[in-house]
BAFI-204847 format. One line per 8 residues: their letters; for each residue x, y, z of C-alpha. Coordinates in Angstrom, 1 decimal. Example, Ala and Ser with C-alpha at 12.3 -4.5 7.8 and 13.67 -1.06 7.14 Angstrom:
<pts>
as) 12.3 -4.5 7.8 ~ 13.7 -1.1 7.1;
</pts>
This chain:
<pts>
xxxxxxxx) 63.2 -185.1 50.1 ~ 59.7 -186.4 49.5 ~ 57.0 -184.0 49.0 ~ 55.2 -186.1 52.5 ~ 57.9 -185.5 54.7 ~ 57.5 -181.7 54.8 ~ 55.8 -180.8 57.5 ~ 54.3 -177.6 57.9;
xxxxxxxx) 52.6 -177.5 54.4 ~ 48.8 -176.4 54.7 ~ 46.8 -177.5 51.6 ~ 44.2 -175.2 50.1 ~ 41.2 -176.8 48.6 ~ 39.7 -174.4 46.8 ~ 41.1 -171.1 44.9 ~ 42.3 -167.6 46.0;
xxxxxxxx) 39.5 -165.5 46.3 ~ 39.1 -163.1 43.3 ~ 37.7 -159.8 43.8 ~ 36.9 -157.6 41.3 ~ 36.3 -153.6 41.9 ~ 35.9 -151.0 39.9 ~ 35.7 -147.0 40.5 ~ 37.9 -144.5 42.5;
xxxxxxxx) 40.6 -145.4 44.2 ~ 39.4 -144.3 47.0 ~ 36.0 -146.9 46.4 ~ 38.4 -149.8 44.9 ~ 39.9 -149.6 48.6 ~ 36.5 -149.9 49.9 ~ 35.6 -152.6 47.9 ~ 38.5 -154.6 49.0;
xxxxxxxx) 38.0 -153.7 52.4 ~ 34.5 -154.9 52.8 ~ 35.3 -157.8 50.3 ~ 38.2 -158.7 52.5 ~ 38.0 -157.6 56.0 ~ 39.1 -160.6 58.0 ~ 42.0 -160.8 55.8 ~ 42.8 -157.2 56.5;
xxxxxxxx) 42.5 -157.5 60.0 ~ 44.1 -160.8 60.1 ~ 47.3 -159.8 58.8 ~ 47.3 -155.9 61.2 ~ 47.1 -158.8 64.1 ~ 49.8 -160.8 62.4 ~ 52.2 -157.3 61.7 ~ 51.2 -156.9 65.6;
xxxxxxxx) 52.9 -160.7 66.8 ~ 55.6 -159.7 64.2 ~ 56.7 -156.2 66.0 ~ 56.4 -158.1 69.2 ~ 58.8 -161.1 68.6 ~ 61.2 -158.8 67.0 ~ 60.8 -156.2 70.0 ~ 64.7 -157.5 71.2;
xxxxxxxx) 66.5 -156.6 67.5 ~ 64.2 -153.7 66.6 ~ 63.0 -152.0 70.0 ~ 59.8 -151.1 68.6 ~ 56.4 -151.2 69.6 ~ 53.2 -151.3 67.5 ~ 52.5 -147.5 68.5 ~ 56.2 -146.6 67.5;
xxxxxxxx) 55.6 -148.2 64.0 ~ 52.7 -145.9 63.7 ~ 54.9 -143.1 64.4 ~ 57.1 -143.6 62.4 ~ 55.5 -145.3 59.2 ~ 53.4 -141.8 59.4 ~ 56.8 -139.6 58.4 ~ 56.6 -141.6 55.2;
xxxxxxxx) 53.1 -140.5 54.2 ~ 53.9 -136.8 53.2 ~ 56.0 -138.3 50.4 ~ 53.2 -140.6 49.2 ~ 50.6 -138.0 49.7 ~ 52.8 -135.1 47.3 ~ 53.3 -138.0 44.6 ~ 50.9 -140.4 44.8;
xxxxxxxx) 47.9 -139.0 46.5 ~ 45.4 -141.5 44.4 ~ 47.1 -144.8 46.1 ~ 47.4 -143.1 49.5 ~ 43.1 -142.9 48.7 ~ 43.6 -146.4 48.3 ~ 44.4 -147.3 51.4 ~ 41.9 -145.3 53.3;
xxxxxxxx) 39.4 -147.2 51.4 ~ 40.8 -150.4 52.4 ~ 41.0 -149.2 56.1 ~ 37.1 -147.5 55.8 ~ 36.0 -151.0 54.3 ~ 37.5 -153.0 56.6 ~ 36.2 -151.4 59.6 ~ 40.3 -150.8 60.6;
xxxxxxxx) 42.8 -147.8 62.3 ~ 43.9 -146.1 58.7 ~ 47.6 -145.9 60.4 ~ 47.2 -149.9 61.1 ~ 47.1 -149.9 57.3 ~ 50.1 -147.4 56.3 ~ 52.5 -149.6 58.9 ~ 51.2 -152.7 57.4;
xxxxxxxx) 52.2 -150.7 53.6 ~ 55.7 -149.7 55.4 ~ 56.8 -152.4 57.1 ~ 60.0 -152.8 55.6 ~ 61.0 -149.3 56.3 ~ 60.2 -149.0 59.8 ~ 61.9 -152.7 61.0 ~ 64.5 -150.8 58.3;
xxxxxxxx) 64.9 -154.5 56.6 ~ 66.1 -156.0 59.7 ~ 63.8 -158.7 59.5 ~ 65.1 -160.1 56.2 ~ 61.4 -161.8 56.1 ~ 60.7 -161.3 52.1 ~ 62.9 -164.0 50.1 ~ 60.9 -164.2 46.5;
xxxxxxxx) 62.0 -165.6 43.6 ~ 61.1 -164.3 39.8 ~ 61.6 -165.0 36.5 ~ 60.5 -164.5 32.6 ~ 61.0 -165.8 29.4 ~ 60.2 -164.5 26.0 ~ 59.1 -165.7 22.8 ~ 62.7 -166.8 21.9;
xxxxxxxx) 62.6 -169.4 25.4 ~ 59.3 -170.4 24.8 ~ 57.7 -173.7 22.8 ~ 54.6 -171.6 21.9 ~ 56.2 -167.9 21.6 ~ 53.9 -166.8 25.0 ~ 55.7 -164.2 27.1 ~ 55.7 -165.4 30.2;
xxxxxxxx) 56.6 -164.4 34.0 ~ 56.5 -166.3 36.9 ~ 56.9 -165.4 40.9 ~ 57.3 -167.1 44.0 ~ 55.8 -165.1 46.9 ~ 57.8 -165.9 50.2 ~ 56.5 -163.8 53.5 ~ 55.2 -165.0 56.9;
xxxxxxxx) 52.7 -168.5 57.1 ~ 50.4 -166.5 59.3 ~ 49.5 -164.2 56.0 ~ 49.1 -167.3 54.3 ~ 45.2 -167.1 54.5 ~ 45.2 -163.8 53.6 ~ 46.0 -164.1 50.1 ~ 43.5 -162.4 47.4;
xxxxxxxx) 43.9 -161.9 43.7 ~ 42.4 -158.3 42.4 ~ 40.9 -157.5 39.0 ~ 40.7 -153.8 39.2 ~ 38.9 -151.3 36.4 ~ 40.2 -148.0 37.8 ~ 38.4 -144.8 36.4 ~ 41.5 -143.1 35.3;
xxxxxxxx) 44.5 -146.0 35.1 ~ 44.2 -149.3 32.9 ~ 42.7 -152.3 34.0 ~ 44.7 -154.5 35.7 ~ 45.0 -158.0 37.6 ~ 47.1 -158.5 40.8 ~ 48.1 -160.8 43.6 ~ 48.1 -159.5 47.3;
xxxxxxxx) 47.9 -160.2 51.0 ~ 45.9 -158.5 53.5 ~ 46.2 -154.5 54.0 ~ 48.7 -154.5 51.1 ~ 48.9 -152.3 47.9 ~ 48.8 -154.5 45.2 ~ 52.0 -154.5 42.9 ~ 52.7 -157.9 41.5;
xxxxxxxx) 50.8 -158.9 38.3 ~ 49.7 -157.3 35.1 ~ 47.8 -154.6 33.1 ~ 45.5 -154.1 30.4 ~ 48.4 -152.8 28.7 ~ 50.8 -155.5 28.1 ~ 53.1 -154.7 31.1 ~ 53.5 -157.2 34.1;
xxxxxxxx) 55.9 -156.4 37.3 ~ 57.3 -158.7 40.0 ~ 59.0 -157.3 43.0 ~ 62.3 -158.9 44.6 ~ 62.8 -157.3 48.0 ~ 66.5 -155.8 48.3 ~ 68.2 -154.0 50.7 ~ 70.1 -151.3 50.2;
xxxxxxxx) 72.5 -149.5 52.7 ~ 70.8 -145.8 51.6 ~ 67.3 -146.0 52.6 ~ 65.4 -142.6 54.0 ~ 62.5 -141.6 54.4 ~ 60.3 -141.0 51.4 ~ 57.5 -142.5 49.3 ~ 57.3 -146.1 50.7;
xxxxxxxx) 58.4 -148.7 48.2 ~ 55.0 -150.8 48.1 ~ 53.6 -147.1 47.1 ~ 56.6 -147.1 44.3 ~ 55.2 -150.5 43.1 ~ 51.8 -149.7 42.9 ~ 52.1 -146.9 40.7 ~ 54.1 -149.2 37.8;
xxxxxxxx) 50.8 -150.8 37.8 ~ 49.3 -148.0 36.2 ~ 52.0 -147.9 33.2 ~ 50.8 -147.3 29.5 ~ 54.5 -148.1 28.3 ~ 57.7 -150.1 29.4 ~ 59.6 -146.8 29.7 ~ 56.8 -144.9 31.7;
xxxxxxxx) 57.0 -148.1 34.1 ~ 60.7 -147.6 33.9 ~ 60.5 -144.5 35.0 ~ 58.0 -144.8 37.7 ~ 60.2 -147.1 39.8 ~ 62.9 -144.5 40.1 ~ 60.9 -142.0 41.4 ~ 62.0 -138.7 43.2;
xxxxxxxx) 62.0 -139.1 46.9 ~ 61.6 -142.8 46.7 ~ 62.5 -144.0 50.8 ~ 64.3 -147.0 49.5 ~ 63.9 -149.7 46.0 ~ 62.5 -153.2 45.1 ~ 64.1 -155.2 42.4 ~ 61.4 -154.6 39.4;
xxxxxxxx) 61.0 -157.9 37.2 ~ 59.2 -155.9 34.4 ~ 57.9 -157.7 31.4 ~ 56.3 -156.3 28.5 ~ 53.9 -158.3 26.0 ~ 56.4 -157.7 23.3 ~ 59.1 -159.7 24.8 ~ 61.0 -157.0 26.6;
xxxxxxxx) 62.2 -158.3 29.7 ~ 64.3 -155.6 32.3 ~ 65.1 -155.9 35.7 ~ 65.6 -152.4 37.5 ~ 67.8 -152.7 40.7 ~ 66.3 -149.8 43.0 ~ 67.7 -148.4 46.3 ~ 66.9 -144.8 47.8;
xxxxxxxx) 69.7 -142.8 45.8 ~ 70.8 -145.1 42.6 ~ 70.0 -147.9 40.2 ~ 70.6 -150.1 37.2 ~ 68.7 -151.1 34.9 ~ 69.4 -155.0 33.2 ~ 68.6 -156.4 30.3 ~ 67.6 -159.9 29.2;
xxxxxxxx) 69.4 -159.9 26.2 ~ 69.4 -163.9 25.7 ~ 65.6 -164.2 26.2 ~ 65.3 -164.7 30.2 ~ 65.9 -163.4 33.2 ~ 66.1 -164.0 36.9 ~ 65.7 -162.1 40.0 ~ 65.9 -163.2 43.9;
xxxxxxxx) 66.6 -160.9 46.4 ~ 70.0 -159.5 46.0 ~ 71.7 -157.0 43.7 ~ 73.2 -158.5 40.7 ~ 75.3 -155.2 38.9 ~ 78.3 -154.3 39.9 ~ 77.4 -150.8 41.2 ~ 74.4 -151.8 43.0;
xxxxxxxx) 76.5 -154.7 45.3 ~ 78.2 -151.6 46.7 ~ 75.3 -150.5 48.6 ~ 73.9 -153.6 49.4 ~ 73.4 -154.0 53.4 ~ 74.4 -157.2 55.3 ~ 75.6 -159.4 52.0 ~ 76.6 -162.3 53.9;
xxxxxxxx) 72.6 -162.5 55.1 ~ 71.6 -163.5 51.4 ~ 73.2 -166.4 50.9 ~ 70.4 -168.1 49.9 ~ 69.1 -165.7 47.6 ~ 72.5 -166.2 45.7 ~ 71.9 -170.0 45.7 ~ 67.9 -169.7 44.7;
xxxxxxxx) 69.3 -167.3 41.8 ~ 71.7 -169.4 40.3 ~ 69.5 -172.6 40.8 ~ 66.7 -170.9 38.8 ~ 68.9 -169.6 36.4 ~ 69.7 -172.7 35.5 ~ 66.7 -174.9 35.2 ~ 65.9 -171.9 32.8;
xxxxxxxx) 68.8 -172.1 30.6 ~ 68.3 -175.8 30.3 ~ 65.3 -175.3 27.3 ~ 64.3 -172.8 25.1 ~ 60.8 -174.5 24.7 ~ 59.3 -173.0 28.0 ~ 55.7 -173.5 29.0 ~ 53.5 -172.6 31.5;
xxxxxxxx) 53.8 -176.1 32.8 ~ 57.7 -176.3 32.5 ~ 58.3 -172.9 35.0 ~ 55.6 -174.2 37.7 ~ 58.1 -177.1 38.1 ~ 61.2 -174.6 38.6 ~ 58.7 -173.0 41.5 ~ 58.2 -176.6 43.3;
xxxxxxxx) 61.9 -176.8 43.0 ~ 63.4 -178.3 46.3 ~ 67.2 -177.7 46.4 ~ 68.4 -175.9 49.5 ~ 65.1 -176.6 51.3 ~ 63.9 -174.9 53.3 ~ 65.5 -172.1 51.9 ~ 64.6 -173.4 48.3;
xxxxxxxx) 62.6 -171.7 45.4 ~ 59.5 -173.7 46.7 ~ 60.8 -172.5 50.5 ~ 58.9 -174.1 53.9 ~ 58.9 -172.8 57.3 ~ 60.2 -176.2 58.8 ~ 62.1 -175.5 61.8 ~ 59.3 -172.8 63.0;
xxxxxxxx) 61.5 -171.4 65.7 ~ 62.5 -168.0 65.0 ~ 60.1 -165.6 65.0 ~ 62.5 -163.6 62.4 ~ 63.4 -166.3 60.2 ~ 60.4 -168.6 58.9 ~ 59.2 -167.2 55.9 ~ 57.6 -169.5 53.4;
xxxxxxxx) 56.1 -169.5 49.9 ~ 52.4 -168.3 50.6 ~ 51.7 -168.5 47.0 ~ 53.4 -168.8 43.3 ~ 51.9 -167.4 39.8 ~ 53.0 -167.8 35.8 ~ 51.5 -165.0 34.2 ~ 51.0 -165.9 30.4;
xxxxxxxx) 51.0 -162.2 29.1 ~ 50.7 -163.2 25.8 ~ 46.6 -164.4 27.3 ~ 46.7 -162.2 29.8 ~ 46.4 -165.2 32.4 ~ 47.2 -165.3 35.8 ~ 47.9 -169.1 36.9 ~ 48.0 -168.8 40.7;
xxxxxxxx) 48.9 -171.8 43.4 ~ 47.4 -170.3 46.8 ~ 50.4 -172.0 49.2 ~ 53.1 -173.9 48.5 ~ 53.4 -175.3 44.7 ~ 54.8 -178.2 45.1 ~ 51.6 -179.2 47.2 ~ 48.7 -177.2 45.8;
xxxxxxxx) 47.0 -176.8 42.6 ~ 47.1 -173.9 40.0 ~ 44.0 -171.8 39.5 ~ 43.7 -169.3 36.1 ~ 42.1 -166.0 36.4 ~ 42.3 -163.7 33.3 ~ 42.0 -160.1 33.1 ~ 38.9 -159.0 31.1;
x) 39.6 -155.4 30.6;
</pts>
């Protein structure tokens, strides 16, 4: 299929916006607030269509949400009380309802993964896959077209973590990108069958941010009263690639032994397929894994260049690594890639297409710590 004959494709002309803030967390949240208010409210009015359309499979309302996305905030508040700051910043600066922005930060909790709506794709190589010997990472952010427009790239100077530079969307914590540090995490939504109520996964992701070492950011995703688990692609500027397959109650941890590795949005060990929910539902998660797998294993000269092509990869479209919302009809099924980064961590580089790749440019933004 020709690039012209995919409808629904907007075209950004000009970069994400980059904010930088600096501070507590409680005034980084304000900073993004202010700095990105219509975003922020954009995407609470979005979550808002979302509950609605889903009202038949989910029977919940917006103020049932907030009920319940509030018995998660205990958890979050014992453990993590400095990114639970952060979203009160981001709900004081954008001028929003603070329990707008804790649904918004447990969505996937409280429509307990019945929407099925997050179908990313990540990967890394090391030095041994690369033509330069760059570590690199690279993610394919799939979620709703109508957050589209709200997404933002943060370079954050926290007073007490490391510097760090992320990607994000409206009210969200941001999780996927890199630190001062050396250490770089992309999230693969999975979903297990033993979710609970606990500290919310985007919370759980947040944290690894703050990391000084591969086994602190290890350890950090399998934290004590976690309500449920991400996939965590971590990468450290040394070459060491892991994945760490996450639900409520157990995990694995995998290893890129051969230099790469891949992660979509089903579990890939053994003991982890057990407690998977729904299999049959991630069929093309299985089909993006094994397509990216490949077109990796194909060179061991990798470049920046040679993994933005595997992200404007078309096979299985629209449910592809580049994926389109095409059809547009269900309200529960028309995710889309909103936007797609390579991380060089080797430069500590963020190359970031705002939108589909395979019909928008790259922009770099580089973490001066």
């Amino acid at each position: 299929m020709f690039k012209h004959e995919i409808p629904n494709t907007p075209i950004h002309n000009t970069p994400p916006p980059l904010i930088e803030v600096s501070g507590t967390h409680r005034e980084m949240g304000r900073q993004i607030g202010e700095a990105m208010q219509p975003q922020i409210q954009n995407s609470i009015a979005n979550a808002h269509v979302l509950i609605d359309a889903a009202y038949g499979d989910l029977e919940l309302t917006w103020q049932g949400a907030q009920i319940q996305s509030r018995k998660y905030l205990p958890f979050a508040e014992e453990r993590y009380p400095q990114y639970v700051d952060e979203m009160r910043g981001i709900a004081e600066g954008a001028n929003v309802s603070f329990d707008d922005i804790v649904v918004l930060n447990v969505m996937e909790a409280v429509t307990t993964d019945a929407l099925h709506l997050t179908r990313c794709t990540s990967m890394a190589v090391n030095e041994e896959c690369t033509a330069d010997g760059h570590i690199l990472a690279a993610h394919n952010e799939d979620w709703i077209p109508e957050d589209e427009n709200d997404t933002y790239v943060i370079s954050a100077k926290p007073d007490k973590e490391p510097p760090f530079l992320a990607m994000t969307y409206g009210g969200l914590l941001p999780n996927v990108g890199f630190n001062a540090y050396g250490i770089c995490q992309l999230i693969d939504s999975v979903y297990p069958s033993d979710s609970r109520v606990g500290i919310p996964r985007l919370v759980v992701a947040r944290a690894v941010l703050s990391s000084k070492r591969i086994s602190g950011a290890i350890g950090r995703t399998l934290v004590q009263h976690r309500a449920a688990g991400y996939n965590h692609l971590l990468v450290h500027e040394s070459g060491e690639i892991y994945s760490i397959e996450v639900s409520a109650r157990n995990f694995e941890i995998l290893y890129a032994h051969d230099g790469y590795m891949v992660h979509t949005n089903h579990y890939i060990d053994p003991k982890m397929k057990k407690i998977e929910k729904d299999p049959e539902e991630l069929l093309s998660s299985r089909v993006r894994y094994f397509r990216a797998s490949r077109l990796l294993r194909q060179s061991k000269q990798h470049s920046i260049k040679s993994l933005q092509a595997i992200q404007k990869d078309h096979v299985n479209i629209p449910n592809s690594i580049c994926n389109h919302n095409i059809e547009g009809l269900d309200p529960l099924d028309r995710e889309k890639t909103i936007n797609a980064m390579v991380i060089d961590l080797t430069l500590r580089e963020m190359h970031i297409v705002w939108g589909n790749p395979c019909e928008n440019a790259y922009h770099t933004y580089h973490l001066n710590a």
